[in-house]
C-alpha positions as CSV (number, residue, x, y, z in Angstrom):
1,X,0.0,0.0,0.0
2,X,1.3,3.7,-1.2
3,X,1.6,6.3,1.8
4,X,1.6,9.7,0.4
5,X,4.4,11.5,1.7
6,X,2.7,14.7,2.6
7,X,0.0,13.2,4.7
8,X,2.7,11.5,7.6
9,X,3.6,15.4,9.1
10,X,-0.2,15.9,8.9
11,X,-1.2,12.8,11.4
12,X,2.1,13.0,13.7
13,X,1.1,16.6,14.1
14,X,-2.2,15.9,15.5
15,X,-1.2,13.0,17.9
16,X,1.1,15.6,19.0
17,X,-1.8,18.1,20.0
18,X,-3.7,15.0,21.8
19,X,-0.7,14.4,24.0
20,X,-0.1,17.7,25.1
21,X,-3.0,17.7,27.8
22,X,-1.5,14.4,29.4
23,X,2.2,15.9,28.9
24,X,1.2,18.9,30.8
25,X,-1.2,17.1,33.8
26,X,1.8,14.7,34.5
27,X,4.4,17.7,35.1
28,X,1.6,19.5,37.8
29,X,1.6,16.1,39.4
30,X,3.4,16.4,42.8
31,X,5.4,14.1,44.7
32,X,3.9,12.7,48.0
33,X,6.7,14.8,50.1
34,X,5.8,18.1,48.2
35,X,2.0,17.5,48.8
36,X,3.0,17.1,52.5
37,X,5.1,20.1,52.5
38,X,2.8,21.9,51.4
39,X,0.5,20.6,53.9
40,X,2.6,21.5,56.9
41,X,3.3,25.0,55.9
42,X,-0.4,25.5,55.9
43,X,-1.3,24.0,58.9
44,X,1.9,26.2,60.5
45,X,0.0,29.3,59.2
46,X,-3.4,28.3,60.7
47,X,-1.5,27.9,64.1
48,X,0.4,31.1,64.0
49,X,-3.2,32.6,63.0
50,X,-4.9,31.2,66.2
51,X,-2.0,32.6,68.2
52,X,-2.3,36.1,67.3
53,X,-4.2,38.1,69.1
54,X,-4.9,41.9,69.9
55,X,-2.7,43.4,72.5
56,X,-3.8,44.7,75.6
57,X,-1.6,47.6,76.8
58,X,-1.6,49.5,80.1
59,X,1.6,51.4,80.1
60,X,4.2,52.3,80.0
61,X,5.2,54.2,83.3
62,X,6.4,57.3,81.2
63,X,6.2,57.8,77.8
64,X,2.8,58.9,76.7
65,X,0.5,57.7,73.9
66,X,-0.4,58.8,70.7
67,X,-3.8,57.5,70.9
68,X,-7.1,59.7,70.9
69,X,-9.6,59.1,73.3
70,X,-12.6,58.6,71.5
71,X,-16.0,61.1,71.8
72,X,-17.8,59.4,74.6
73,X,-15.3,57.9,76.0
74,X,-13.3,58.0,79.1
75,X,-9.5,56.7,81.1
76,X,-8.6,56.9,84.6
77,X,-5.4,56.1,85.3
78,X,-4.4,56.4,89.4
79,X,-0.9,56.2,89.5
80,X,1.1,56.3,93.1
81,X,4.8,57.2,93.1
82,X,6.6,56.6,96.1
83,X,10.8,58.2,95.8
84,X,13.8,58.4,97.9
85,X,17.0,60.2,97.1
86,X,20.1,59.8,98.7
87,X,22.1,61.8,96.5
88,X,22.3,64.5,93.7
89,X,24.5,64.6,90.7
90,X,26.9,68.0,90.7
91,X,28.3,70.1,88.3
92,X,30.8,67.8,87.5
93,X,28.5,65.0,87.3
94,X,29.8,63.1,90.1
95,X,27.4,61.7,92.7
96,X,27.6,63.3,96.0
97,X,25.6,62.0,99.3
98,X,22.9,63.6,101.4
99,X,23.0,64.6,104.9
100,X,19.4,63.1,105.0
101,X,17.6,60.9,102.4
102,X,14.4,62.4,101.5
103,X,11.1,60.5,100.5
104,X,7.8,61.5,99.2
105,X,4.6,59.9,98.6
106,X,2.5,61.1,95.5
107,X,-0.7,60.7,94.1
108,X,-2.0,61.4,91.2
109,X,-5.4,60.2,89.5
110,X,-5.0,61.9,85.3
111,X,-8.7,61.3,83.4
112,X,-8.0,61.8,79.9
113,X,-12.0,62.3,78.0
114,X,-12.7,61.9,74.1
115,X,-14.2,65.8,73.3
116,X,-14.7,65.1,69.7
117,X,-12.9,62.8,66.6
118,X,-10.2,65.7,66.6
119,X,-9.6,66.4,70.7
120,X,-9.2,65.2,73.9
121,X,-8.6,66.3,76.9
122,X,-6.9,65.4,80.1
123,X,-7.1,66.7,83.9
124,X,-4.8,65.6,86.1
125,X,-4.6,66.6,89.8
126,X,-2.3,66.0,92.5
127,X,-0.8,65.7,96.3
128,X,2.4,64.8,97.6
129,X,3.5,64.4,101.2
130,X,7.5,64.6,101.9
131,X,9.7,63.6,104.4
132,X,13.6,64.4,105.5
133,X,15.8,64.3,108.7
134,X,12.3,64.0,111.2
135,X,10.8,66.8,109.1
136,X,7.4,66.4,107.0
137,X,5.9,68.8,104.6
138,X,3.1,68.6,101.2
139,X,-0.1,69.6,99.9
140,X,-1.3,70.1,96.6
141,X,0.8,69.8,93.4
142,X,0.3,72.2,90.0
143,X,-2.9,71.3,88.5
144,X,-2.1,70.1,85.2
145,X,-4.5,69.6,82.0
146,X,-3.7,68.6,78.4
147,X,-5.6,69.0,75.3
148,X,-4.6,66.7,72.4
149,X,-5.2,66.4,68.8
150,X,-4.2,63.9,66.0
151,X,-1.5,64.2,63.7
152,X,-2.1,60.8,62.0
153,X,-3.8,57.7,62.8
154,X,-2.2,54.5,63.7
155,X,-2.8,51.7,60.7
156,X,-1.7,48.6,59.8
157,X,1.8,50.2,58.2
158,X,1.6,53.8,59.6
159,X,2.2,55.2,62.8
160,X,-0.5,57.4,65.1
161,X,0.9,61.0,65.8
162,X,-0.4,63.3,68.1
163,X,0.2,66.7,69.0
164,X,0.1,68.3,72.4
165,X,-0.2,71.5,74.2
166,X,-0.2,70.8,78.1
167,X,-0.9,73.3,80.7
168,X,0.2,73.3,84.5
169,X,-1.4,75.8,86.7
170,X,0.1,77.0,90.1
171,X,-2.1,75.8,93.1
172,X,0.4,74.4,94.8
173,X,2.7,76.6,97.2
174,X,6.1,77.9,96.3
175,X,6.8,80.3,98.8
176,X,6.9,81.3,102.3
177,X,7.6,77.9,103.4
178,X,9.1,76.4,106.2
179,X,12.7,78.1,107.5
180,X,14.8,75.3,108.1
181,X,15.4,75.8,104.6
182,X,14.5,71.7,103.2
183,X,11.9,73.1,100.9
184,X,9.5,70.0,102.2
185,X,6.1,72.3,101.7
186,X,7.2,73.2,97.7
187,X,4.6,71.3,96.5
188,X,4.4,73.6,93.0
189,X,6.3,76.1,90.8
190,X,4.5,79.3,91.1
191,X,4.8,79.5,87.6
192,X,2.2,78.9,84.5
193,X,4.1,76.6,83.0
194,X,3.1,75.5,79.4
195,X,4.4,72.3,77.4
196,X,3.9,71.7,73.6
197,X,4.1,68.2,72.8
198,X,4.9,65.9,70.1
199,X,4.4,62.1,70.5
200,X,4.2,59.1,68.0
201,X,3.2,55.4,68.6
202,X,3.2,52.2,66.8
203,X,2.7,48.3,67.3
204,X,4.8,46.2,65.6
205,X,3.9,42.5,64.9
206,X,7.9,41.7,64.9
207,X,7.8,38.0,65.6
208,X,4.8,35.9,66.2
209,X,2.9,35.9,68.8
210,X,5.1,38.7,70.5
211,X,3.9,41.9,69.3
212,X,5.7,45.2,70.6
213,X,4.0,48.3,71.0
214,X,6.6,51.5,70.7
215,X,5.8,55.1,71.6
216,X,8.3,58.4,71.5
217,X,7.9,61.9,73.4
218,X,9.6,64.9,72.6
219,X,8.5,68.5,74.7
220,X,9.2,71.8,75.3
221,X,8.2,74.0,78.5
222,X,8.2,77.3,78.8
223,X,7.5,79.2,82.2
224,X,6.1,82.5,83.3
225,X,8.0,84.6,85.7
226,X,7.4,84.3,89.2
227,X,7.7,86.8,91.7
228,X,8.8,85.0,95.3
229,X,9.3,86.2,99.2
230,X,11.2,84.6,101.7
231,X,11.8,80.5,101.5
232,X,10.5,79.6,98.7
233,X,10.6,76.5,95.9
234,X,13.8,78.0,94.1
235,X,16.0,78.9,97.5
236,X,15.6,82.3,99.4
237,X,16.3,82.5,103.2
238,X,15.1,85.1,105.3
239,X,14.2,88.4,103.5
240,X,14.4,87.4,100.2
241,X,12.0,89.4,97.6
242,X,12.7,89.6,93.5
243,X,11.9,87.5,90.4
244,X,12.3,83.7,89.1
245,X,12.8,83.1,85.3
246,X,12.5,79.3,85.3
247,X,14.3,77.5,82.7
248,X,13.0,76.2,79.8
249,X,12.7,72.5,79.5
250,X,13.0,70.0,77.1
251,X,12.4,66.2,77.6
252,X,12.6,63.4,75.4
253,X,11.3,60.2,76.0
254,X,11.4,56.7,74.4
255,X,8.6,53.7,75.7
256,X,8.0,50.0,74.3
257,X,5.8,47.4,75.6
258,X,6.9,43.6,74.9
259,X,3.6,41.4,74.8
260,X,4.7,37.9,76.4
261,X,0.7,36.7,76.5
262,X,-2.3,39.1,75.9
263,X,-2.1,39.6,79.6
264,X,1.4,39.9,80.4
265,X,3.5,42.9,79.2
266,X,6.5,44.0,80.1
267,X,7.7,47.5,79.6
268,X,10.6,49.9,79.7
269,X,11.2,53.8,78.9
270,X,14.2,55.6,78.6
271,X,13.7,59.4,79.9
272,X,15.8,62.2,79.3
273,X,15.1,65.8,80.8
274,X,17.1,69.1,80.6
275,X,16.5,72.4,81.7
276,X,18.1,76.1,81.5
277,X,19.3,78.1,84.3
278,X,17.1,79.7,86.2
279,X,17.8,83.1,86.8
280,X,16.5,85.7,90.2
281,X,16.6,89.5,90.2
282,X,15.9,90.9,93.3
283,X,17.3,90.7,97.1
284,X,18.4,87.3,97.8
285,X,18.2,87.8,101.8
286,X,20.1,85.4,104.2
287,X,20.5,82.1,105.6
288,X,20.1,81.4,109.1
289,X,23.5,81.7,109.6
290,X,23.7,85.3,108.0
291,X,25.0,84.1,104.8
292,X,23.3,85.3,101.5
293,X,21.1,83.1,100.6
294,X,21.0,81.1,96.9
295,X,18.3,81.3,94.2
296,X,17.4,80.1,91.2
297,X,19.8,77.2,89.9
298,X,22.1,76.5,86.9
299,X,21.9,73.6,84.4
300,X,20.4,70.5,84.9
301,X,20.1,67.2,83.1
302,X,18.6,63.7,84.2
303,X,19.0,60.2,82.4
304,X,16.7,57.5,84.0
305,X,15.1,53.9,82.9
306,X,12.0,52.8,84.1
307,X,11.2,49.0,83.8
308,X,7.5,47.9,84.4
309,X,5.4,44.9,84.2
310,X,1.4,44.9,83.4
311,X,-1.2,42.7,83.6
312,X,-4.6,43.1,81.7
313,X,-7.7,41.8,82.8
314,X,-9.2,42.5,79.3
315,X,-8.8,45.8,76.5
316,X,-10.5,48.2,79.2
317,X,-8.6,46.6,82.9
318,X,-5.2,46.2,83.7
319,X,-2.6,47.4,86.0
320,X,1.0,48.4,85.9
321,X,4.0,48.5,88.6
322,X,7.9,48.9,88.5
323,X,10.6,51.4,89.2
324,X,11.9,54.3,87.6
325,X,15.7,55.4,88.7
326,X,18.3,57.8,87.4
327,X,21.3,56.6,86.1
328,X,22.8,59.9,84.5
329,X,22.8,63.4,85.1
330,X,23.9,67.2,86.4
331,X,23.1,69.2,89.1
332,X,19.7,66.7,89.6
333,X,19.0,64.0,92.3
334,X,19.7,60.7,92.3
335,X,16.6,58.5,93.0
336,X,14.7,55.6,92.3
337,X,10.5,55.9,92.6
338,X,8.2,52.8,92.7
339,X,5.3,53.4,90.5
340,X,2.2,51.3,91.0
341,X,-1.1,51.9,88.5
342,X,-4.5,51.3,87.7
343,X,-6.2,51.8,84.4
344,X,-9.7,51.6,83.3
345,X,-11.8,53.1,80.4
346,X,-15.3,53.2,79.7
């Protein structure tokens, strides 16, 4: 029988397009261990899915948030603060020791209230008690009050940012106070003392399920003048009459919260404060031993760390303790303060 020539390329051509189908199905056919691969990657992304979770945060002891309070809603935060200092950085930045350690006790309950989707607002009063050498002294601190409005909101790439303008008014005394010269009755400035803020905070889902929620502070106070008489919360002695420029003040903080469970945090903040001289015109009167008496003060500067634990009862509960204690600084005290809070919003 003949075969024309021309018809071979013809058939071989289409058996050629009926194999291609099976050709292709048997290379997408996977080997058992691939299949299983595959399998256990997936099942390790459902159980790294089931351990995520959203963070509850309380803290930390410092650093503030860049979170708005919503309209409607409200935090209390009670926080006590109980200090001793046993020494004080000089000039030099050496630590020198106290004749007499002094202590203080402090309370203070901030309430920060949602306004409206572009403000909040917080008030935050204030006592103290101090002691030194058999020698007591407090009252009320500087009311202070905050209003805050947002910069940008926190999302899923983007960090919140908040702006700041925080106001400390002087009902606490600051002059004609005690004349054996410890300043134990200073509980405030004298001074309207005004602080423009800038703060910025983000969580970060860094490693699984440990997510890490970071926040940064940086202000700037500036302080009416203050007219003083006798003892008072910059110095003075007997006589003393004239006029305090406090120094301006800039501080700089730097907080992160570690999420071990949703529960359990652990916290830390590194603070950093410096202020200008403060400068007196005016009749410094005398010590008690006839010597002129010293007001006002030169530069200062205080590096301190503050690690914290929290626990969180659930998104709107939780509570937060630890220490804060300098480390660092000039013409400033060395002291370590116990912090113990409560937090709850509603």
């Amino acid at each position: 029988m003949n075969i024309e020539p021309q018809k071979i390329p013809m058939r071989l051509f289409i058996l050629f397009l009926g194999l291609l189908p099976m050709i292709a199905w048997s290379q997408d056919q996977k080997s058992p261990e691939e299949i299983q691969k595959e399998l256990d990657a997936a099942e390790a992304k459902y159980k790294q899915a089931k351990e995520m979770f959203n963070p509850w945060y309380t803290g930390p002891l410092v650093t503030p948030s860049a979170s708005m309070m919503p309209p409607g809603y409200a935090n209390i935060q009670p926080y006590l603060f109980v200090t001793g200092s046993w020494a004080a950085y000089d000039s030099e930045r050496h630590v020198v020791s106290r004749k007499d350690n002094v202590y203080s006790l402090q309370v203070v309950p901030p309430m920060q209230i949602g306004i409206t989707n572009t403000m909040d607002f917080v008030f935050g009063p204030a006592a103290i008690v101090n002691w030194q050498g058999g020698h007591t002294g407090g009252g009320f601190n500087d009311l202070g009050t905050t209003i805050g409005f947002p910069i940008l909101r926190q999302t899923l790439y983007l960090p919140g940012m908040k702006f700041t303008i925080a106001e400390s008014f002087p009902t606490g005394k600051y002059q004609h106070l005690s004349t054996n010269g410890l300043g134990l009755n200073a509980t405030g400035s004298g001074a309207y003392a005004t602080t423009f803020g800038y703060a910025i905070s983000k969580v970060i889902w860094w490693t699984y399920p440990y997510p890490m929620n970071v926040r940064a502070f940086l202000g700037y106070t500036v302080s009416t003048d203050v007219h003083v008489e006798e003892f008072n919360a910059y110095g003075g002695g007997f006589g003393t009459k004239g006029k305090v420029s406090p120094g301006n003040r800039l501080t700089a903080d730097f907080g992160m919260e570690v999420s071990f469970t949703q529960r359990w945090v652990f916290a830390l903040d590194v603070v950093y404060t410096a202020t200008n001289r403060t400068k007196f015109h005016g009749n410094p009167g005398l010590n008690a031993d006839g010597t002129v008496a010293g007001v006002g003060g030169p530069y200062s500067d205080n590096l301190s760390l503050a690690p914290a634990i929290e626990y969180n009862w659930n998104e709107n509960l939780g509570i937060l303790w630890g220490v804060q204690f300098s480390v660092y600084g000039r013409n400033s005290s060395v002291f370590a303060t116990g912090q113990f809070s409560v937090v709850y919003t509603w």
